[in-house]
C-alpha positions as CSV (number, residue, x, y, z in Angstrom):
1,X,48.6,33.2,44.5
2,X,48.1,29.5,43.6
3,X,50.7,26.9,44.4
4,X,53.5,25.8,42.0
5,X,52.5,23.1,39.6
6,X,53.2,19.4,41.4
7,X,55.8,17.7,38.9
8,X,56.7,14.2,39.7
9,X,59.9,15.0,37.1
10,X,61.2,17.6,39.8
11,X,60.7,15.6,43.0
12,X,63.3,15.8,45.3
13,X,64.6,12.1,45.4
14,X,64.9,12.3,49.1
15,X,63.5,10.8,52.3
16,X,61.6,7.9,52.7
17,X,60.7,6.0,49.3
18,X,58.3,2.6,49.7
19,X,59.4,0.2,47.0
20,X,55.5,-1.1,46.5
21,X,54.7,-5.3,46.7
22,X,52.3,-6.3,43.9
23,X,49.4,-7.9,45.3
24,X,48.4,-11.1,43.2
25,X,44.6,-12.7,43.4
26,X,44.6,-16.1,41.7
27,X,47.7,-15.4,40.0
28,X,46.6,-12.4,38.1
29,X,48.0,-8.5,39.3
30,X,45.4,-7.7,42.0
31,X,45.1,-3.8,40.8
32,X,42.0,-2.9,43.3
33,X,44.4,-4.1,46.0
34,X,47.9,-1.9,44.8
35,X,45.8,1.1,44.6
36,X,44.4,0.6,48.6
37,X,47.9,0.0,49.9
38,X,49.3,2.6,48.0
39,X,46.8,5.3,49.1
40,X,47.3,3.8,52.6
41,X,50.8,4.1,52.6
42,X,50.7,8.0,50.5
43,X,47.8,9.3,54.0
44,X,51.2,8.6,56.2
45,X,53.4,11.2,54.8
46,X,55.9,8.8,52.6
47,X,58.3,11.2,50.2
48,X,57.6,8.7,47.3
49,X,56.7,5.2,45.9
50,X,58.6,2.6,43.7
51,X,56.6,-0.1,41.1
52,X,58.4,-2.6,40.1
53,X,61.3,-2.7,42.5
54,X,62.3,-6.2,43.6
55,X,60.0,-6.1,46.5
56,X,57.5,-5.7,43.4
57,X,58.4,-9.3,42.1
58,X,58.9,-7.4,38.9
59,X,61.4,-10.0,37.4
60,X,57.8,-12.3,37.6
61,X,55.7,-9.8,36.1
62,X,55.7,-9.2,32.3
63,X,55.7,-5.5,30.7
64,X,51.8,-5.3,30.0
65,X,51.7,-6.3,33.9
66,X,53.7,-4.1,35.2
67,X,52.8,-1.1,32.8
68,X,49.2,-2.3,34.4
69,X,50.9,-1.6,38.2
70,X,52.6,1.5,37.2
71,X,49.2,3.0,35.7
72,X,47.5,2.1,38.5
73,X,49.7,3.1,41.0
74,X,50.1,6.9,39.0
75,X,46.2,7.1,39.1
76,X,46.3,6.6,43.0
77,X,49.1,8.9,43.7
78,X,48.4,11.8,41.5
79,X,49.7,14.8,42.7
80,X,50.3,13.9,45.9
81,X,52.9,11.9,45.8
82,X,56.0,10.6,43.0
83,X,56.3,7.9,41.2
84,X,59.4,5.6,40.2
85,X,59.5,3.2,37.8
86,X,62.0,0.2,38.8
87,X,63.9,-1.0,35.4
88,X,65.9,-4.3,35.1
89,X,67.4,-7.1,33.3
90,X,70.7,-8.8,32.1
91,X,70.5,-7.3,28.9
92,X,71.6,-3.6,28.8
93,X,69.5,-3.1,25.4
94,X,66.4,-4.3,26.3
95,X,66.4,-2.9,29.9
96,X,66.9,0.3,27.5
97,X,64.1,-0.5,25.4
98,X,61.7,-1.1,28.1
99,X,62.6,2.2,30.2
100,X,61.0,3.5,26.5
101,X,58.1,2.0,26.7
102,X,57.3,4.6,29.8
103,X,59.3,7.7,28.7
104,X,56.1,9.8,28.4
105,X,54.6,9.2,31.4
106,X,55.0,11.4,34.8
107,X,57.4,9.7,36.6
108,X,59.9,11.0,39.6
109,X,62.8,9.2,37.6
110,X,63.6,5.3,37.0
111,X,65.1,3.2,39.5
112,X,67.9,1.2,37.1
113,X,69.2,-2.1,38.5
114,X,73.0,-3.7,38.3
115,X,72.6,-6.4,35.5
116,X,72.2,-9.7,37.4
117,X,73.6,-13.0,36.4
118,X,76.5,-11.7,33.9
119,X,78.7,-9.9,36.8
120,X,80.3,-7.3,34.5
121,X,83.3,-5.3,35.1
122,X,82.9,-1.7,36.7
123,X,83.8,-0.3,33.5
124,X,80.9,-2.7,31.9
125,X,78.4,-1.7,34.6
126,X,79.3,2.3,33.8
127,X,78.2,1.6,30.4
128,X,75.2,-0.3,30.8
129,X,73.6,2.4,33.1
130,X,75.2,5.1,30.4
131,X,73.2,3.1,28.2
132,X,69.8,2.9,29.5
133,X,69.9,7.0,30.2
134,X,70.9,7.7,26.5
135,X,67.9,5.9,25.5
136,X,65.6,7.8,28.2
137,X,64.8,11.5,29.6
138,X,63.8,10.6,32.6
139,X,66.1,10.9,35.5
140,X,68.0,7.9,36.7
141,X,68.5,6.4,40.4
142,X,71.3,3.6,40.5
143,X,70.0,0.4,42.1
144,X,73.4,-1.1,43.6
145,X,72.2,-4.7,45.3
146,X,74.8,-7.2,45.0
147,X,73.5,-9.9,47.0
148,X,70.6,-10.2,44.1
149,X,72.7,-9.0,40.9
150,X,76.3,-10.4,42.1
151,X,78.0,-7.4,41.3
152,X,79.2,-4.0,43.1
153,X,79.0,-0.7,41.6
154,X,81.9,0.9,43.1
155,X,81.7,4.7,44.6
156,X,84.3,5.2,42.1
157,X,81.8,4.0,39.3
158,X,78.9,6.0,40.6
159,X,81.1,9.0,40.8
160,X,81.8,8.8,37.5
161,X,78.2,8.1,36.2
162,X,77.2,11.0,38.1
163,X,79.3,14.0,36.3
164,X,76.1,13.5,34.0
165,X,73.5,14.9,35.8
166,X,70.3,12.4,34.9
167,X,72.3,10.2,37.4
168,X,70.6,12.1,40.3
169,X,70.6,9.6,43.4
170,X,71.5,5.7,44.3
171,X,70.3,3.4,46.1
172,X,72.8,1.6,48.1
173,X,72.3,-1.8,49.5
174,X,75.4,-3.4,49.6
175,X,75.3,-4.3,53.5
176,X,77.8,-1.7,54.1
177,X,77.8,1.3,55.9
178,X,81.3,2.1,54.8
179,X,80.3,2.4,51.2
180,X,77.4,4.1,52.4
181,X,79.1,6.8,53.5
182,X,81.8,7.2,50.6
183,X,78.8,7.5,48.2
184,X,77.7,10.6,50.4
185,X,81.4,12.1,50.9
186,X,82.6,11.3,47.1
187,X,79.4,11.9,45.1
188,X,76.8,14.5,44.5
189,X,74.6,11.9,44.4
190,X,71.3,11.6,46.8
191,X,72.0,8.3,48.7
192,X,68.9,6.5,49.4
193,X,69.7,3.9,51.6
194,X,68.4,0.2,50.2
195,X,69.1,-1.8,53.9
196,X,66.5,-1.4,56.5
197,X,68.9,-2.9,58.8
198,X,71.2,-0.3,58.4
199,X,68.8,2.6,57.9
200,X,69.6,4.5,60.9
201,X,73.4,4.6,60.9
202,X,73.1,5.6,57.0
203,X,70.7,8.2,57.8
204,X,73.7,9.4,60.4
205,X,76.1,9.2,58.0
206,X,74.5,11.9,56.4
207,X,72.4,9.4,54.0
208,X,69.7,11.1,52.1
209,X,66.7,9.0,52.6
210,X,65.7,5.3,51.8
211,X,64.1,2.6,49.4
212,X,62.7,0.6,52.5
213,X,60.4,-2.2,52.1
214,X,59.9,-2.4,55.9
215,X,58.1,0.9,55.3
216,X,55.3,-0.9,54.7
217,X,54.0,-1.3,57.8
218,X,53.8,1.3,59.8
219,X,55.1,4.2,57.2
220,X,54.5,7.5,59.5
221,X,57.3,5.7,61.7
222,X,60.1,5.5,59.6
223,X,58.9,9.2,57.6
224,X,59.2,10.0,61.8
225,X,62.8,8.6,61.9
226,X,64.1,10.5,58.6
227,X,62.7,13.8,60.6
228,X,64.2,13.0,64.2
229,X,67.6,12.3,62.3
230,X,67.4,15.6,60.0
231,X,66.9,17.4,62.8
232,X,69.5,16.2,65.1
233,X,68.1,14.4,68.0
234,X,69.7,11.5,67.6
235,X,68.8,9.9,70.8
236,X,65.4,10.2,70.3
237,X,66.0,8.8,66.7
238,X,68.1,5.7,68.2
239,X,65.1,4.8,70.6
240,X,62.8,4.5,67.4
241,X,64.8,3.0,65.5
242,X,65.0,-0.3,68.2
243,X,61.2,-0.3,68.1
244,X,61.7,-0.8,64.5
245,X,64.4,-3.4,64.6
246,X,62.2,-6.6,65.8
247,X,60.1,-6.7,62.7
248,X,63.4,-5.4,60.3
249,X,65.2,-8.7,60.9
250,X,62.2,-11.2,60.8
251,X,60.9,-9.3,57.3
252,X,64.2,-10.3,55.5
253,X,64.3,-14.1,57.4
254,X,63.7,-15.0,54.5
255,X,63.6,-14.3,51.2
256,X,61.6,-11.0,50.3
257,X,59.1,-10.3,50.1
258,X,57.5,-12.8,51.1
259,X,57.6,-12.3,54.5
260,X,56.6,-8.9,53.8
261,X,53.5,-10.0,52.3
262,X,52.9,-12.5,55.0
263,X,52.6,-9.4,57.3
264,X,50.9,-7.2,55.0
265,X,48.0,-10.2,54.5
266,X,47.6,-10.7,58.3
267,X,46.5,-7.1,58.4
268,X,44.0,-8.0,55.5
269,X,45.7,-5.8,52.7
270,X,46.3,-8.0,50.4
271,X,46.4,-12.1,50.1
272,X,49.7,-14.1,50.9
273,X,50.1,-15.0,47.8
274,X,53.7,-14.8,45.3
275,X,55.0,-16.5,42.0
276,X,57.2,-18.5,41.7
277,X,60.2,-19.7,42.6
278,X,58.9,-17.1,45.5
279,X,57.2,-19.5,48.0
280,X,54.7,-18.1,51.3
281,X,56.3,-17.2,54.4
282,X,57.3,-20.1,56.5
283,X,54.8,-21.0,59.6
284,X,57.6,-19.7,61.9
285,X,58.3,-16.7,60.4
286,X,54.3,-15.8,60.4
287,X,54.2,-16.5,63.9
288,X,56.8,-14.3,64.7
289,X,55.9,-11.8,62.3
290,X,52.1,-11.5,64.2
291,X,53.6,-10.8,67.7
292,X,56.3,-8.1,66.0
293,X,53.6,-6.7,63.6
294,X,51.2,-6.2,66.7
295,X,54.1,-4.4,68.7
296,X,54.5,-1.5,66.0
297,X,51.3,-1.1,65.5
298,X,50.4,-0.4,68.7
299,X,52.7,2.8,69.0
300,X,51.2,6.0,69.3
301,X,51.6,7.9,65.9
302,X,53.7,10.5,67.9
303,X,56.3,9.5,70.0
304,X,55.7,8.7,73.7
305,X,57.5,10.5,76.1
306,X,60.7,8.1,76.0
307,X,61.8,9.0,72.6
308,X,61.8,12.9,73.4
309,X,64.9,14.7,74.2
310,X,64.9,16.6,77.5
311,X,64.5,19.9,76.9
312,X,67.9,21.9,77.3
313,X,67.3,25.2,79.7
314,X,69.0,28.4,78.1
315,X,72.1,30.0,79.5
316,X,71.3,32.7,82.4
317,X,67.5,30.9,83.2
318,X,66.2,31.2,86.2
């Protein structure tokens, strides 16, 4: 019998998402260079990719650039691998006008920003997203990241967007675990958790997956925590996860992604190069990213020893 027809439309928004940087060469969209990194990342087992996310730079790329990155990005992935499209903007109508301008195309769903700058009321932010979706079929993933739009979306608010069923998952980076784990216990959304830092204590609060940036490097590792997690051995998960923690806190230093791409250019993937107002990764910060960079990369692709559980002898053995 032959296998079920790949959809990107009817991918499960689950597990470990890489919310793509966009390498730049003299300024222009380096295409050549998104395509490598995202086949590099897709041979590690990652559950999806997101153009266009704020790791992306999007809010510096205009829409014939980043319908460039998206095209490329959906030639490289194919049908191996979904797509999201990140959408954005202060203004709810033409954030709904742009998600429009990709409506046809393949995508695992759009990943749809809080407004920055305006800070609207919860019952403002319900109707922006409500918004965007009547203007789209395409399935919709929340984007809640305060610290860059200055505004919460409330699990209240997401529990409310999500009696309509395009609302399908969010991706919480709010800094808090607490909230974290209200979206899991008071939605039916998928909670894809937006704070590296916090990744393995959302995961354990019965998180869904993640939007991680630090997934870059070294993908199979964090697609190697999501499974440890799922399948219960926590200890073994915990150990990881501290492996991982070094290189987590000196990629968000300071402010992403550049440092991201600091690393990511030392491993010649791409140049170090961002618009502005994003600025290079400080000389500090590039030192420091080397020595943790060279730590995860030496790691086995499979576990050593230390992060396996002991194996627990069954009753009435010998």
């Amino acid at each position: 019998m032959s296998s079920p027809r790949f959809s990107h439309r009817s991918a499960p928004l689950r597990g470990i998402w890489v919310p793509l940087v966009t390498p730049l060469r003299d300024g222009e969209v380096d295409l050549n260079r998104l395509q490598l990194l995202a086949d590099r990342i897709i041979k590690q087992g990652v559950h999806g990719l997101v153009v266009c996310g704020s790791t992306g730079e999007a809010a510096q790329l205009d829409l014939a650039e980043q319908g460039s990155a998206l095209a490329a990005v959906l030639e490289t992935a194919g049908k191996r691998c979904p797509v999201m499209m990140g959408i954005s903007g202060a203004d709810t109508y033409a954030a709904a006008s742009k998600a429009l301008q990709f409506d046809e195309l393949e995508l695992a769903g759009y990943l749809v920003s809080t407004p920055c700058y305006v800070r609207p009321s919860q019952d403002g932010l319900r109707r922006h997203f409500e918004v965007i979706a009547d203007a789209t079929g395409q399935r919709i993933v929340l984007d809640n990241v305060p610290a860059r739009s200055g505004a919460n979306l409330a699990p209240a608010t997401a529990r409310q967007l999500a009696e309509r069923p395009q609302f399908a998952a969010i991706k919480e980076a709010g800094g808090n675990l607490q909230q974290i784990s209200d979206l899991v216990e008071q939605t039916p959304l998928a909670v894809l958790c937006g704070d590296d830092a916090l990744l393995f204590g959302a995961l354990c609060a019965g998180g869904h997956g993640a939007i991680s940036a630090a997934a870059h490097i070294r993908p199979d590792l964090y697609v190697q925590l999501y499974d440890l997690v799922r399948a219960g051995r926590l200890d073994a998960a915990r150990a990881l996860f501290r492996r991982l923690q070094p290189l987590i806190h000196l990629l968000y230093a300071e402010p992403n992604p550049a440092p991201l791409k600091a690393a990511l250019a030392r491993q010649g993937l791409l140049r170090d190069e961002l618009r502005q107002p994003l600025t290079p990764a400080s000389a500090a910060s590039r030192a420091g990213l080397a020595c943790a960079v060279d730590a995860l990369m030496a790691l086995p692709s499979y576990p050593p020893e230390s992060f396996r559980l002991p194996q627990v002898a069954t009753v009435g053995a010998m």
